[in-house]
N, C-alpha and C positions, 0 to 999 in steps of 0.2 A: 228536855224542856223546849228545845228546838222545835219539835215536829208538834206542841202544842200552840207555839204561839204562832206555826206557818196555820196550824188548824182555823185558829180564828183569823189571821188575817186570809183566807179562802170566807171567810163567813164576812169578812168588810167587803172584799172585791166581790161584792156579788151582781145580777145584772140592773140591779139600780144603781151601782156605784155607775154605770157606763152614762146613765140617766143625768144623775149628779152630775157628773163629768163633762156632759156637754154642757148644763146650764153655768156653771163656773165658768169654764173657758168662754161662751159667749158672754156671761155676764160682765166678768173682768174685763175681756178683751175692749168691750165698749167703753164703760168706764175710765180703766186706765188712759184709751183714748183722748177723752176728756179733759181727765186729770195731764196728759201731758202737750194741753194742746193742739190735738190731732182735727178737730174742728178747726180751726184756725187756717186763715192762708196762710200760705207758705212766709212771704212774706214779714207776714206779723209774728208767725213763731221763729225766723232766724234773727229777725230785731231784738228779741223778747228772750234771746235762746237763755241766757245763765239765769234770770228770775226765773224762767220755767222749769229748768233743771233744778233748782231748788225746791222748790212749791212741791213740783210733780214726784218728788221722793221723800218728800214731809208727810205729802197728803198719801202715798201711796202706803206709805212704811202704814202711817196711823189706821188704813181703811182694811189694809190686808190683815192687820192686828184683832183689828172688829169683827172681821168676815169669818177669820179662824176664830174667834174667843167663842161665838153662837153657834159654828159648828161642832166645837169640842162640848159645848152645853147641852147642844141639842142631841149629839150622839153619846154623849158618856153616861146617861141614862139608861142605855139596855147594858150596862159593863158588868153591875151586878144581879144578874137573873139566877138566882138558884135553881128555878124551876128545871133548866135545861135536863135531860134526858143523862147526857153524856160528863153532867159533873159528877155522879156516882162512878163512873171510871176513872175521871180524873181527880186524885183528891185533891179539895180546899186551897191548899197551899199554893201548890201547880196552877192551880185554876186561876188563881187572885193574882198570881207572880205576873201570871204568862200573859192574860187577859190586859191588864195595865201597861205592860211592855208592847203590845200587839197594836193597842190603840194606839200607843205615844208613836211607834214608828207609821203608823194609820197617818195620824195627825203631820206627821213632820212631811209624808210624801205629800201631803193636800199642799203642805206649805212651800214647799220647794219648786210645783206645779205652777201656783199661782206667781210663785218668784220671780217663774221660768216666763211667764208669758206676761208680768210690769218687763223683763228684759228685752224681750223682743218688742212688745212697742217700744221701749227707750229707743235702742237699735233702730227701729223702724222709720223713726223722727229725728234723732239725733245723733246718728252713723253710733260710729264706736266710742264708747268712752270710759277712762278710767275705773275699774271696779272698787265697787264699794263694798271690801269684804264685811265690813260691820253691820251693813242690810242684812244680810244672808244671814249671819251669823247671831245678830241679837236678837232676829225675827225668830228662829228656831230656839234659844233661851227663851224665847215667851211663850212658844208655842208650851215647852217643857213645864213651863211654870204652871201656864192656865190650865193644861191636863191635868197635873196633879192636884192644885187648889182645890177644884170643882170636884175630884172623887172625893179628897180629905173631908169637905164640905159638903157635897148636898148628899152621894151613897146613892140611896134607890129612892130619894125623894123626886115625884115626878110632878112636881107642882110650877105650872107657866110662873107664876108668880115670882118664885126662886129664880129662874131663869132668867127673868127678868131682872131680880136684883142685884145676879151676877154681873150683866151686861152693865147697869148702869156702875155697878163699882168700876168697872175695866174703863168705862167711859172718864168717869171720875180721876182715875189712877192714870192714867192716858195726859189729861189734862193737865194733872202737878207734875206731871214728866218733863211738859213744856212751861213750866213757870217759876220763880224763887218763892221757895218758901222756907223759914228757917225747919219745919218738920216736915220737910220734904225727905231728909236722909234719917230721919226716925222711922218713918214709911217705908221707906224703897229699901232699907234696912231687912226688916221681917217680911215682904216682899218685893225682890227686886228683880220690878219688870226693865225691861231695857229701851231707851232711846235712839235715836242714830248716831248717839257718842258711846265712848267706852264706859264700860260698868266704873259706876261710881266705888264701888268697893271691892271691886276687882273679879274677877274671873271663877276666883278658886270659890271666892264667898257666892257664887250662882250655885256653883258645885254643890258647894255641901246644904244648900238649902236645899235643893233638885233631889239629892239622894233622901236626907232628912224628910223632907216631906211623902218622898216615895214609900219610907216604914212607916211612916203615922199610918199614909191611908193606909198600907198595906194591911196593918195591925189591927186599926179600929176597923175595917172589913170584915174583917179574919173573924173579930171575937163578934162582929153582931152573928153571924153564918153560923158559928157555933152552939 
C-alpha cells in the first residue's frame, strides 16, 4: 500500500506544485505581514505588541483555515478519476484507500508549510515567543476534517457552484466557533472543526469522527465505482 500512495503523492509533487509553491509562500508571506503588523513602524508595533499578538493568531489561525478549506475543494476534485490507465492494475480498494491517505498527507504538508512561514514572520516581528501547540495541532484536525467532509460530500461532482457552498459553510462554521450559541455544541458535535482552544469534547471524539468519516467516504466511493 505503501508504494501506492508514494505513487500518487509523485503525481501531487508535480512541476506545478513548485508553481503553487512559490505563490503561497509570496502570498502568505505578504499577508501574514499585514496581519501582524509588519507595515507598521517599529514603534507602533512594540506599543501595540500583546493586542497585535492576539489579533495576528486569530486572524492568521481563521485565514490559513480558509486558504486550506479551497485548496482541499479545489484539488479533491480529480481524487476520484476512474478513467486513469493504471486503476486496472491497481484494484479499487487499493486505489480509494491509498488515493484519500495520499491527499490528506498532500494537505497536511500544505498546512504545516504555511504554518511554518505565520512562524517565521511572528519570529521575524516579535523575537521568540511561547509556542502555541494548539495552533499547530487544531489547524491540522481541520485540515483532517475538511478533507474528508468534501470527498463524503461532493465525490466527482465538479460543479463551482458546490465549491462555493462549501466555502460559505466553513465561513459560516468558522463564525459560531467564535460566538455563544446554545447549538453551537449540537453543531461542532456532528462536526467538530477546531478553535484556538481545546476541543470542546475532547480529542478522542476528533478521532473517531476522522476515522468514521474516513469509511463512509470510503464506502459510498467504493460502491458508486462498482
Amino acid at each position: 500500500m505503501i508504494k501506492f500512495i508514494y505513487y500518487h503523492l509523485l503525481y501531487l509533487f508535480n512541476k506545478k506544485w513548485l508553481f503553487l509553491l512559490g505563490i503561497v509562500v509570496l502570498s502568505c508571506s505578504l499577508l501574514f505581514s499585514y496581519l501582524s503588523g509588519g507595515f507598521e513602524t517599529e514603534v507602533e508595533r512594540l506599543l501595540q505588541t500583546s493586542n497585535n499578538l492576539i489579533e495576528y493568531e486569530e486572524e492568521a489561525f481563521l485565514i490559513i483555515n480558509l486558504l486550506l478549506s479551497v485548496w482541499i475543494i479545489g484539488a479533491s476534485k480529480e481524487i476520484f478519476s476512474f478513467e486513469e490507465p493504471h486503476v486496472v492494475l491497481i484494484n479499487k480498494t487499493k486505489y480509494l484507500k491509498t488515493k484519500i491517505i495520499a491527499y490528506w498527507l498532500y494537505y497536511l504538508f500544505v498546512g504545516i508549510l504555511i504554518y511554518g512561514i505565520y512562524q517565521i514572520i511572528l519570529v521575524s516581528f516579535y523575537s521568540l515567543r511561547p509556542f502555541n501547540y494548539l495552533f499547530i495541532f487544531n489547524l491540522l484536525i481541520n485540515i483532517s476534517i475538511t478533507h474528508l467532509a468534501v470527498i463524503l460530500l461532493s465525490g466527482n461532482n465538479k460543479n463551482i457552484l458546490l465549491s462555493m457552498v462549501f466555502i460559505i459553510v466553513f465561513l459560516l462554521l468558522n463564525g459560531l466557533n467564535t460566538t455563544e450559541f446554545w447549538f453551537n455544541e449540537i453543531i461542532f458535535f456532528f462536526f467538530p472543526l477546531q478553535n484556538l482552544k481545546h476541543s470542546s469534547f475532547g480529542y478522542l471524539h476528533c478521532l473517531v469522527f476522522i476515522i468514521t468519516t474516513y469509511y463512509l467516504a470510503f464506502y459510498k466511493h467504493f460502491s458508486f465505482s462498482t
